[in-house]
C-alpha positions as CSV (number, residue, x, y, z in Angstrom):
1,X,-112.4,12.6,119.2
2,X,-110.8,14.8,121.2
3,X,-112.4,18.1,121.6
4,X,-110.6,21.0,121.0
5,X,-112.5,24.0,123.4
6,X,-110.2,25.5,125.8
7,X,-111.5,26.0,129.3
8,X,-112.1,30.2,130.0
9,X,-113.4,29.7,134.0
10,X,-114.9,27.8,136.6
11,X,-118.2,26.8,136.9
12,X,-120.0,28.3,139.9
13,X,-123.2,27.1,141.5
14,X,-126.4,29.5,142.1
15,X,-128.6,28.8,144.5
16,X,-131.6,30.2,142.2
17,X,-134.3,28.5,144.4
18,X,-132.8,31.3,147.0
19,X,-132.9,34.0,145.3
20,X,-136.0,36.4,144.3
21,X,-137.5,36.7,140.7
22,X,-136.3,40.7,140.7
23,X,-132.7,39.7,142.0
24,X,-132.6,36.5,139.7
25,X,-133.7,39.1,136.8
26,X,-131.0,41.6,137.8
27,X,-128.0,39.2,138.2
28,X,-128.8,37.6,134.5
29,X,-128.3,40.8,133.0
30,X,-125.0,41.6,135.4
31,X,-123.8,38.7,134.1
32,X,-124.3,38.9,130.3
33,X,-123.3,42.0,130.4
34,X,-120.0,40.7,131.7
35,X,-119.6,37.6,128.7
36,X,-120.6,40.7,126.3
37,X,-117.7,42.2,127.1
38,X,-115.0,39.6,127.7
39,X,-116.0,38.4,124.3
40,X,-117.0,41.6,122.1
41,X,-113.1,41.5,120.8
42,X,-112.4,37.8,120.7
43,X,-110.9,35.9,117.7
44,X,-114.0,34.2,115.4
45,X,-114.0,30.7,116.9
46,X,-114.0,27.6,114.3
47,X,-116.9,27.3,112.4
48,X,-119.1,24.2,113.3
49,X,-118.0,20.9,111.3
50,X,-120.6,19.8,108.3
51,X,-120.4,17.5,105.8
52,X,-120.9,18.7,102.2
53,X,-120.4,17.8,98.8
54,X,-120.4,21.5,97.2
55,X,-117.6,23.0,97.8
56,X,-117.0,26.7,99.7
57,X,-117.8,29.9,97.5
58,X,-114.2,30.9,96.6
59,X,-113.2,34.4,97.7
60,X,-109.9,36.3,96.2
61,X,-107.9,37.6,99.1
62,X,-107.8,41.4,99.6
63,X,-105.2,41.4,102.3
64,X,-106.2,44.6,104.5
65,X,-103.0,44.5,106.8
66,X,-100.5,44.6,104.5
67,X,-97.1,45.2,104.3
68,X,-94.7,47.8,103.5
69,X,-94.1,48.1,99.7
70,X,-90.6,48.3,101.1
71,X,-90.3,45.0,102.2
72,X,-93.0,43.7,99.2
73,X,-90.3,41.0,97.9
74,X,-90.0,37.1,97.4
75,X,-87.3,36.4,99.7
76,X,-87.6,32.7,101.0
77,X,-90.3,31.1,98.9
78,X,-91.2,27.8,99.6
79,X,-94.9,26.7,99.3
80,X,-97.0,28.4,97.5
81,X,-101.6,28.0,96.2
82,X,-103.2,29.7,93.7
83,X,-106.6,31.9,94.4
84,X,-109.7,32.0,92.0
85,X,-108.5,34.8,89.7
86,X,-104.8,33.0,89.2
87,X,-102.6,34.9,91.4
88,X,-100.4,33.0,93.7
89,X,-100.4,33.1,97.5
90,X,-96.3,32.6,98.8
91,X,-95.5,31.1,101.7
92,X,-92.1,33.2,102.4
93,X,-90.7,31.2,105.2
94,X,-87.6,34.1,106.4
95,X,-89.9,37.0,106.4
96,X,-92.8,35.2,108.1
97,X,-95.4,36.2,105.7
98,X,-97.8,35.0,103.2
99,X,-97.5,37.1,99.9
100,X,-99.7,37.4,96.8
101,X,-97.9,37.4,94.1
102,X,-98.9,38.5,90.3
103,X,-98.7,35.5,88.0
104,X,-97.2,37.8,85.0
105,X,-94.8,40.0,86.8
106,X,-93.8,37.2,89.9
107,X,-93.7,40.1,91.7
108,X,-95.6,40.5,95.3
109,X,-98.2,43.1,95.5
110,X,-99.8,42.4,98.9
111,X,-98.5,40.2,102.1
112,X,-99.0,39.9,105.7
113,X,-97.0,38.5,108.1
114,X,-97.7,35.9,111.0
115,X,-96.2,35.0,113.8
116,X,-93.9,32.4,113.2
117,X,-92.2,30.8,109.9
118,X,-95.2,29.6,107.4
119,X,-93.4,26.4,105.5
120,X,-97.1,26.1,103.9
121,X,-100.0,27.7,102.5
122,X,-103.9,26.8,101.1
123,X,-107.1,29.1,100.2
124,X,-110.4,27.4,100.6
125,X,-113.5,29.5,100.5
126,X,-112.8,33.1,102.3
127,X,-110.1,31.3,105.0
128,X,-106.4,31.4,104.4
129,X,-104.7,28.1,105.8
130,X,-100.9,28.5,106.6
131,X,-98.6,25.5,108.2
132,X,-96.8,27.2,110.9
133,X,-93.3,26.1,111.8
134,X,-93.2,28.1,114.9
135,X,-95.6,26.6,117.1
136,X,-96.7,23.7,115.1
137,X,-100.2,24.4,114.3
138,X,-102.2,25.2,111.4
139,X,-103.5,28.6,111.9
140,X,-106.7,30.3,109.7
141,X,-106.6,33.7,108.4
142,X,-109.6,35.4,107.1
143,X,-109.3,36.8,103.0
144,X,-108.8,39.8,104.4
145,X,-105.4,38.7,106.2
146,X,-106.5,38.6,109.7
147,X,-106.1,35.9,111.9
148,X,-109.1,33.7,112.8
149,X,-108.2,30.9,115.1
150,X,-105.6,28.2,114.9
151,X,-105.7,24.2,115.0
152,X,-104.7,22.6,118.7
153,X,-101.5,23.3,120.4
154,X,-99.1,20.6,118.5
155,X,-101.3,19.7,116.0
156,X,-98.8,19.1,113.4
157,X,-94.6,18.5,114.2
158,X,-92.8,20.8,111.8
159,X,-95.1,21.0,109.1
160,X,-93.9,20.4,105.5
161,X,-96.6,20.6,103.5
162,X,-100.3,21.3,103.4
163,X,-103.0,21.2,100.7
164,X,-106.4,21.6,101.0
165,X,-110.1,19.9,99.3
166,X,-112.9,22.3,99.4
167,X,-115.3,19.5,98.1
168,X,-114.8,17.3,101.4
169,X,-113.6,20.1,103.3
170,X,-110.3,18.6,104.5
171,X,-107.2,19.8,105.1
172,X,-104.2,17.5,104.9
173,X,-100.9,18.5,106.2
174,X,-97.4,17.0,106.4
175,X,-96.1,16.2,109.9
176,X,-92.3,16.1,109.4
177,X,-91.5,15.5,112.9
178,X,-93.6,12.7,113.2
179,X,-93.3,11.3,109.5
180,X,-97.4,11.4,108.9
181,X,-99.9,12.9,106.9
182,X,-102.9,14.2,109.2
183,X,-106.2,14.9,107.5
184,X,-108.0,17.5,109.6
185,X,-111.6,19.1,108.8
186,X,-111.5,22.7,108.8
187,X,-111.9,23.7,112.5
188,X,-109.1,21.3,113.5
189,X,-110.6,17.7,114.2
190,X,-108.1,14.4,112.7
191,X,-110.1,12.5,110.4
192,X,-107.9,10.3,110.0
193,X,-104.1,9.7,110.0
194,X,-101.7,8.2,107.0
195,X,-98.8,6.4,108.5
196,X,-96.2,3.9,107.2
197,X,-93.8,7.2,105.6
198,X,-90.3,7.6,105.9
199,X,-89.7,11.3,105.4
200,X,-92.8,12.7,103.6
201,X,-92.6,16.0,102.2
202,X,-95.0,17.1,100.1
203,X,-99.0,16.3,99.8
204,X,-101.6,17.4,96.9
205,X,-104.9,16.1,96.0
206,X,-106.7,14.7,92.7
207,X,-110.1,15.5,93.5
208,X,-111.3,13.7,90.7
209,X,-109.8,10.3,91.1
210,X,-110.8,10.9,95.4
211,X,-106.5,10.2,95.9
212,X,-103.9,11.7,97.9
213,X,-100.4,11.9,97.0
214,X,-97.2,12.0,99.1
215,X,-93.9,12.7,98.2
216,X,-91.3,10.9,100.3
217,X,-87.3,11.2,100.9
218,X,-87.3,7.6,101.7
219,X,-84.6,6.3,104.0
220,X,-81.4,5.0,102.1
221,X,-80.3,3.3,105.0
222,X,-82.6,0.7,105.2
223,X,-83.1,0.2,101.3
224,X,-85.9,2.7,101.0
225,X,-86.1,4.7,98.2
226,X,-87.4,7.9,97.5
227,X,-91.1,7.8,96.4
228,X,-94.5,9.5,95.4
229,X,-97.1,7.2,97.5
230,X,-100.9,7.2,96.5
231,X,-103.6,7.3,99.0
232,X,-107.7,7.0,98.7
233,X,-109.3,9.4,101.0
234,X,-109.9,6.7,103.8
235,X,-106.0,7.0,103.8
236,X,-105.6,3.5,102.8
237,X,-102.3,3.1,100.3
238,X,-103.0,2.5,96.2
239,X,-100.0,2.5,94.6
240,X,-96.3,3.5,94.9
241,X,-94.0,5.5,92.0
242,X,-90.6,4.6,93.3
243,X,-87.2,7.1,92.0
244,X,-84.2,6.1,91.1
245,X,-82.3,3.7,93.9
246,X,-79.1,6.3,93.4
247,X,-78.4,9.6,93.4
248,X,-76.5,9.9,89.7
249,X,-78.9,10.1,86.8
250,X,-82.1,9.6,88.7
251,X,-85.8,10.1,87.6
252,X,-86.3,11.6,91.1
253,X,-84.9,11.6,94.2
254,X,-85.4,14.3,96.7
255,X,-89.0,14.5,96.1
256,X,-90.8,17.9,97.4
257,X,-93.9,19.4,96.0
258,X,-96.9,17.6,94.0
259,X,-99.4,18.5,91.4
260,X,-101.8,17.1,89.4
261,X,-103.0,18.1,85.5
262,X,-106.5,17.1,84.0
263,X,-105.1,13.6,82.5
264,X,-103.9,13.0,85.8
265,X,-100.0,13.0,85.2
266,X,-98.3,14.2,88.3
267,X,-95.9,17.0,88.3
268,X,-93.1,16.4,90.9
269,X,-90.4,19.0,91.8
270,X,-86.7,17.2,92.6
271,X,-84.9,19.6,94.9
272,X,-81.5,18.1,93.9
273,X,-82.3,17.9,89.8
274,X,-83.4,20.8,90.0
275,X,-86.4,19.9,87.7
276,X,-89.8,19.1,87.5
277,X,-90.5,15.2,86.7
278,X,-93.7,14.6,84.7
279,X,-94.9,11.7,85.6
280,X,-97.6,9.2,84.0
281,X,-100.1,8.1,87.0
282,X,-100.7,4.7,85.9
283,X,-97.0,3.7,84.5
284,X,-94.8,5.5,86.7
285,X,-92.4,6.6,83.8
286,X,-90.9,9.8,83.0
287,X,-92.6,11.4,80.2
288,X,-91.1,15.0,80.9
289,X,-88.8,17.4,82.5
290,X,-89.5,21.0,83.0
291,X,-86.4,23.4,84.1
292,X,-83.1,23.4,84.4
293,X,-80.5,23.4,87.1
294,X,-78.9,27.2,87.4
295,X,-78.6,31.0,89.1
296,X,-79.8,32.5,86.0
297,X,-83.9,33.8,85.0
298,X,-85.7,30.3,83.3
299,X,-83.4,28.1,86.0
300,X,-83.8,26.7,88.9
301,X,-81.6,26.2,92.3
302,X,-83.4,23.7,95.4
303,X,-86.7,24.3,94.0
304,X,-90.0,23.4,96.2
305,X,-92.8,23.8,94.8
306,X,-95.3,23.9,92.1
307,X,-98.6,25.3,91.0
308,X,-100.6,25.0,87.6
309,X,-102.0,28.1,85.9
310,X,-105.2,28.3,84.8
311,X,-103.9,28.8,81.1
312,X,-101.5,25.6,81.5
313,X,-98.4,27.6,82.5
314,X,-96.4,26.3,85.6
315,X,-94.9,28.0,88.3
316,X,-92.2,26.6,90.5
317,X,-90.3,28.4,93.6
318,X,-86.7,28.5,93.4
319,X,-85.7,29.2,97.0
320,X,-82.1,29.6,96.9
321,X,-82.7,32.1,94.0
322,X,-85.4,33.8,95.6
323,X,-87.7,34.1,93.0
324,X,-90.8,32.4,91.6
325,X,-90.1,30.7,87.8
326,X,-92.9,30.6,85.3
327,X,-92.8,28.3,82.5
328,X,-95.3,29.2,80.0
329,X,-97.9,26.9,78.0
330,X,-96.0,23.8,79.1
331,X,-99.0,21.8,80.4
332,X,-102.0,21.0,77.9
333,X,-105.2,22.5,78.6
């Protein structure tokens, strides 16, 4: 794989056999001295890859940089993740910032920007993951908000969608430009690459069943129609859920963000429907809708995507209404 250092210098040649112990001693410590302090303020460099099967202490984030209360509201929510304590981490793509929102009031009580647009955004153990628009990367913020290190120049072409699976330790993003999935570990090394989409959108995982799920726009003009497309975790395709072949009266058909419950139904939000389609994993068929198309508080206008609560409540970002939409006790705990 390609490695993903970055060159800081040029290598220079001592001749030690020429030089005296007491000079060779003296020139060590000029030296270290000098990597001290080129380094003492640099970034925290990505951990070292390792494979596990336990998965990352959790860690809430306790942003320190945070923003003015002023300019604490949802404005532009489109992805969103949930920490261990239930709180929702926002991706608020005009503002450029992440958000932490309260699950009870949908209200933002702690954020810090970045520097770009985030379209995405995961927790996994004490890093932040956010999908950056901007320059096309994947960068890693620490719990505390502060910027750790970021993926390789390019890694992803305008990110959609990430999700992350603190088990195996990958992260899996959406590469819109480029209509593929990439699975990455956590310092920024591919694993491996799912291909064969049209317009992907959306990604989530069900750790369980070890699958990976893909929401796709499909291409109408060449017959394809929009889908949710199942992966195993050697991103080698299981099964396809296909939506409606039209756009009138369809189960689904512009696909965006993915969940998955304990029975493994999938929750799916339509952007045009304005709805979330409950799907059964092994049928394919509809066996509910949550939401409604509509401006007012309970409805829903070009919604993105969705998280489960911890107490089987769903919450769903409604960009074009600028708010976060909880729908209580709708999914069976």
């Amino acid at each position: 794989m390609t490695s993903l250092g970055r060159s800081t210098g040029t290598a220079v040649a001592i001749p030690w056999a020429t030089i005296g112990a007491m000079r060779r001693l003296t020139l060590f410590i000029l030296v270290a001295g000098v990597l001290v302090a080129c380094f003492d303020d640099a970034p925290i460099a990505p951990p070292e890859d390792r494979s596990t099967t336990e998965p990352e202490p959790p860690v809430e984030p306790d942003f320190l940089n945070t923003l003015n209360r002023s300019l604490l509201a949802v404005k532009a929510p489109v992805r969103m993740a949930p920490t261990p304590s239930g709180q929702l981490l926002v991706a608020d793509y005009h503002q450029g910032a992440i958000l932490r929102v309260d699950p009870n009031t949908l209200q933002p009580d702690r954020g810090f920007r970045i520097d770009g647009k985030p379209s995405a955004v995961a927790l996994m153990g004490d890093r932040i993951f956010v999908a950056n628009v901007t320059s096309n990367t994947v960068d890693v913020f620490g719990s505390n908000g502060q910027w750790r290190y970021s993926f390789a120049p390019e890694a992803v072409e305008r990110p959609t969608d990430l999700v992350v699976d603190p088990v195996h330790r990958l992260v899996l993003a959406v590469s819109g430009g480029t209509n593929v999935v990439k699975a990455f570990d956590v310092s920024g090394e591919v694993q491996f690459v799912i291909r064969d989409l049209w317009k992907p959108t959306g990604v989530a995982v069900d750790g369980s069943r070890q699958e990976i799920l893909v929401s796709d726009y499909g291409e109408a003009a060449h017959g394809e129609r929009a889908s949710v497309r199942i992966f195993d975790y050697d991103g080698n395709p299981i099964a396809t859920i296909l939506g409606h072949a039209g756009m009138a009266n369809s189960r689904f058909s512009r696909p965006q963000g993915l969940a998955v419950d304990g029975t493994g139904r999938i929750y799916l939000v339509d952007a045009l429907s304005a709805e979330v389609v409950v799907l059964d994993r092994e049928t394919g068929a509809t066996v509910n809708t949550i939401g409604i198309f509509g401006p007012d508080p309970g409805q829903l206008l070009l919604p993105l995507d969705i998280v489960i609560g911890q107490t089987g409540d769903v919450y769903v970002t409604s960009y074009k209404t600028r708010r976060i939409e909880r729908f209580i006790g709708v999914v069976a705990q």
